[in-house]
Structures are given as C-alpha cells and as structure tokens.
C-alpha positions in Angstrom: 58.8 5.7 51.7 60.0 4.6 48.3 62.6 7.4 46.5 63.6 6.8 42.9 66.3 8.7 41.8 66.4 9.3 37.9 70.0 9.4 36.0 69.5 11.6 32.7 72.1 10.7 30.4 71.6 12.2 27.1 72.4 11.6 23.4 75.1 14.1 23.7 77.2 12.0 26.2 78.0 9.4 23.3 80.6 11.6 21.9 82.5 11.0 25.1 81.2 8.2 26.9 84.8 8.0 28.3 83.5 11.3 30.5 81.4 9.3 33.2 82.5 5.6 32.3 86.4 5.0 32.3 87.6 4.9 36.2 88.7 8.3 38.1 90.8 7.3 41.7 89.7 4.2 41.3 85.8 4.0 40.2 84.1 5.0 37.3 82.1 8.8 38.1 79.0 6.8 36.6 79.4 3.8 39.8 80.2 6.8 42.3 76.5 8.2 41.5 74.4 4.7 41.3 76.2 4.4 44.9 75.2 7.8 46.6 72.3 7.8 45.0 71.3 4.2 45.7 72.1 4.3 49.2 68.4 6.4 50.3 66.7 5.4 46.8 65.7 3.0 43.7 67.8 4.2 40.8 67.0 4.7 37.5 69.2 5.3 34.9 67.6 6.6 31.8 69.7 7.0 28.7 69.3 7.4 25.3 69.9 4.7 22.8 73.4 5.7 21.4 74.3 5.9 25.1 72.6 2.7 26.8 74.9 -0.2 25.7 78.0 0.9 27.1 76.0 1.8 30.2 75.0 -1.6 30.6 78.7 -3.2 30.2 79.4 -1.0 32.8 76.9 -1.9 35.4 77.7 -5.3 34.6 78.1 -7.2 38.0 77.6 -4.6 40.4 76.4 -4.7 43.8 74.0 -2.2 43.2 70.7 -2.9 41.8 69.8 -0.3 39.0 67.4 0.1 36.1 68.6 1.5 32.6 65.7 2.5 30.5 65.6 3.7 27.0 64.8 7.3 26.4 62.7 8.4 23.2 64.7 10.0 20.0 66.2 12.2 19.7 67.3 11.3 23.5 67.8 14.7 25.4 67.5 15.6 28.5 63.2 16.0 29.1 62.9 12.5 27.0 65.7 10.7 29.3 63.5 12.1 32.5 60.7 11.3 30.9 61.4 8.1 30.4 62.6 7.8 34.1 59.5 8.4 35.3 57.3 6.2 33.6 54.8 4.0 35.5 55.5 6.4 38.7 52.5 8.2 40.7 51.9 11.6 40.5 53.0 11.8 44.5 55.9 9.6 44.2 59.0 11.3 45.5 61.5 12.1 42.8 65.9 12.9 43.5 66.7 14.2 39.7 70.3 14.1 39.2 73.6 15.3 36.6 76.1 12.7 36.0 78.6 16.4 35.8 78.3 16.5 39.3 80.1 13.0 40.2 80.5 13.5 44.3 77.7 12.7 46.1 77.4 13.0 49.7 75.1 9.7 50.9 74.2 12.4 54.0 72.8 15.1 51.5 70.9 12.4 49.8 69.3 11.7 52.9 68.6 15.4 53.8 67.2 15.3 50.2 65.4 12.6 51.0 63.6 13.7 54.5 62.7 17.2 52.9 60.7 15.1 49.8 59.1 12.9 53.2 57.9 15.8 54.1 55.4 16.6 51.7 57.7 19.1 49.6 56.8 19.6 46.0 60.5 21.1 45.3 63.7 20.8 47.3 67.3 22.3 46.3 70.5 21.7 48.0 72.0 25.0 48.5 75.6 26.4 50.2 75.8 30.4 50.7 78.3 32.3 48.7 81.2 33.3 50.2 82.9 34.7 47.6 82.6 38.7 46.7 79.7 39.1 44.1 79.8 42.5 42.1 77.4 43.7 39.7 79.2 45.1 36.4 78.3 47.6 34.1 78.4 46.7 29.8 81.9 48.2 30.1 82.9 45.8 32.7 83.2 48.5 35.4 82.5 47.4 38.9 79.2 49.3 39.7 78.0 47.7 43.2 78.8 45.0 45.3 75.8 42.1 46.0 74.9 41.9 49.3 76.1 37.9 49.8 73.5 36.9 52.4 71.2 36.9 49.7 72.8 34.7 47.5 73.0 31.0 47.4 74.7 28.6 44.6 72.3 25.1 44.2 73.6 21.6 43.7 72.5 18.4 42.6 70.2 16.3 43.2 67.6 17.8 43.2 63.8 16.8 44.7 60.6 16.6 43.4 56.8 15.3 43.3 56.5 13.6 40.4 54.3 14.9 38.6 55.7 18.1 39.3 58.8 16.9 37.1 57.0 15.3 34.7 55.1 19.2 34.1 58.6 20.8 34.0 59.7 18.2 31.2 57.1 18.7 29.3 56.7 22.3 29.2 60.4 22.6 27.9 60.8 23.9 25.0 63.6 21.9 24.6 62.0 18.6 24.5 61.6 18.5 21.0 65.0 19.3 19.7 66.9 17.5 22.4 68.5 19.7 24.3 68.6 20.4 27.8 66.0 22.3 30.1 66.7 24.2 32.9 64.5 22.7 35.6 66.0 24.9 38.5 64.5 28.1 36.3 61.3 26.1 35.2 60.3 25.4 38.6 61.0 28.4 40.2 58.7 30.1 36.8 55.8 27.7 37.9 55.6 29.1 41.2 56.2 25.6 42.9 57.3 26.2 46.5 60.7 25.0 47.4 62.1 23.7 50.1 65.9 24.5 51.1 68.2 21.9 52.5 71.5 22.5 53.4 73.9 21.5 50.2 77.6 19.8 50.1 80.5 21.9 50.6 82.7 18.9 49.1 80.7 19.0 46.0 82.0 19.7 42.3 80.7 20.3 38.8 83.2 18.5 36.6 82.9 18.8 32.5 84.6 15.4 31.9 87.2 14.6 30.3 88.4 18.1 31.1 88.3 18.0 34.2 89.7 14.5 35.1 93.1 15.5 36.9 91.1 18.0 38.9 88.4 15.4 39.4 91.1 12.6 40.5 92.3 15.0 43.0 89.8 15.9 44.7 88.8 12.2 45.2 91.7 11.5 46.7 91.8 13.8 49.3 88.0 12.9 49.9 89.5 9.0 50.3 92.5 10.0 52.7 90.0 12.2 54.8 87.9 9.1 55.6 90.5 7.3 56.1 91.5 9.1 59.3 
C-alpha cells in the first residue's frame, strides 16, 4: 500500500522561514519531518510560492526522496493540501501533517499507517490527559472537575481517505482568504468515523523560533536516550 504524506507549508511561514529551516541539535525541524514521515510514506511537500525556493535549497542533496509542489495564491493552508493531493485517487491513503510539531515518532507513523490499511476514512493519534481538567465559571471560579477518562489531547499526523481531505479542504471557509482550517473540527462535523491509535508521548508542539531552546532540548535528550 502506497501512503503519501502531505507537508502544508503556508504563505505565512515566509516571515520566518528560519522557524522550520535553520538546524535545531543538529538537523533542520523541516529534514526531521521528510525523515519520519518518509520512512512508511511518499512525501509531499506542498508550499506556497513565497515559501518554495528556500524549501528547495534546503532539500538540496538529501537522501530522502520528496516532492515540493506549488500551492495556489494566496497559499494557505486548504490550497497547500490541495495542491498535495492532486492526481491522487479518491481511496488513496492520506498522513496530513504540521511542520509545528517537528518530532516524529517513525513507530506512530507506522501505527498511522496500519489504521489507514485498514480501510479507515479518519485516524487521530491520541494520548489521555493526565493532567487535572476543571471547568471554570466567566469569573474564573473553579466550578467542577472533568472527569479525565474522557478526555484525550490529538497529535499529528493525522490519516485520511483522500477524498475525504480533499472535502474537508474545500468546505473551509478559510480557503479563500488563506488562512488555516481546522480539519480535526471539520471532520469530526462531517460525521466521518475515526479511528484512534495510540499517539506519541515524546511529542511537542513548538511555535518556532520561540520555542527553539525548548525545542533543542528536548532533542537532545531524545538523541542521548537512543544512544543507550
């Protein structure tokens, strides 16, 4: 079974391409993704134009074999997936992932991956919450706690038919000004059925360059681990 894995970077990532291109512990966050990503699927990285050249230079000689394709003006995030999923069957399995989430477990891509071999229309990486969860009033007063075994945070990537991701595109009503859709709400509107596989504990949402030390750190410890 063939997997294509679609890369949405956006118009809004030119203002700091620095975020997911210049090296963290040692490799670019941009490289660490292609690589995960690449190990259980045909990547596709599908930027807009202000964002696709320095892409490019950066994917210049690597081992990895990866497709850039140019998203349509004004380059947000439903004309980037879009774009990455041009030419694909309806059926084709589809991993849709954020460049802000730049540690990728190769063993959750491959869970990922099953789950879509399956036959699932939808599948999320989830962890449970383990933190406490209270409901507040609009004073900020503590009114209940949540009941955790309920709850569940989602990750990235995410899986889906393709023509399932190609609806959620474009029914966004974001796809015309170019900003971002929420696909984890829009699927769970349409009533597709999801399928649950077990997420990454080790992974992190980083808002780059913000978060670089943090980012740094955690790679390292993630390096030194393996190395035992």
């Amino acid at each position: 079974m063939t997997v294509t894995a679609i890369l949405p970077l956006p118009a809004w990532l030119a203002r700091c391409p620095e975020s997911f291109l210049e090296p963290d512990a040692g490799s670019p966050p941009l490289l660490r993704v292609v690589d995960a990503l690449g190990s259980c699927a045909e990547v596709v990285i599908a930027a807009a134009a202000e964002v696709a050249p320095p892409v490019r230079r950066t994917l210049g000689g690597h081992e990895m074999p990866t497709r850039v394709v140019a998203a349509a003006a004004p380059g947000g995030w439903a004309q980037c997936v879009t774009a990455g999923l041009a030419g694909l069957d309806g059926d084709a399995p589809v991993l849709l992932h954020d460049v802000e989430w730049p540690v990728v477990d190769p063993a959750l891509v491959e869970r990922m991956v099953a789950a879509l071999g399956r036959g699932a229309g939808s599948v999320l990486p989830v962890l449970p919450v383990t933190d406490s969860v209270k409901a507040v009033d609009a004073e900020g007063t503590v009114t209940a706690t949540l009941d955790r075994a309920q709850l569940r945070t989602v990750q990235y990537p995410r899986g889906f038919a393709a023509a399932t991701l190609a609806g959620l595109a474009a029914g966004s009503a974001s796809q015309a000004g170019g900003g971002r859709f929420d696909d984890l709400e829009l699927v769970l509107s349409s009533g597709t059925p999801v399928t649950l596989v077990d997420g990454d504990a080790d992974a992190i949402t980083a808002q780059l360059p913000r978060d670089a030390d943090y980012l740094t750190a955690v790679l390292r410890v993630r390096q030194r681990s393996a190395g035992r």
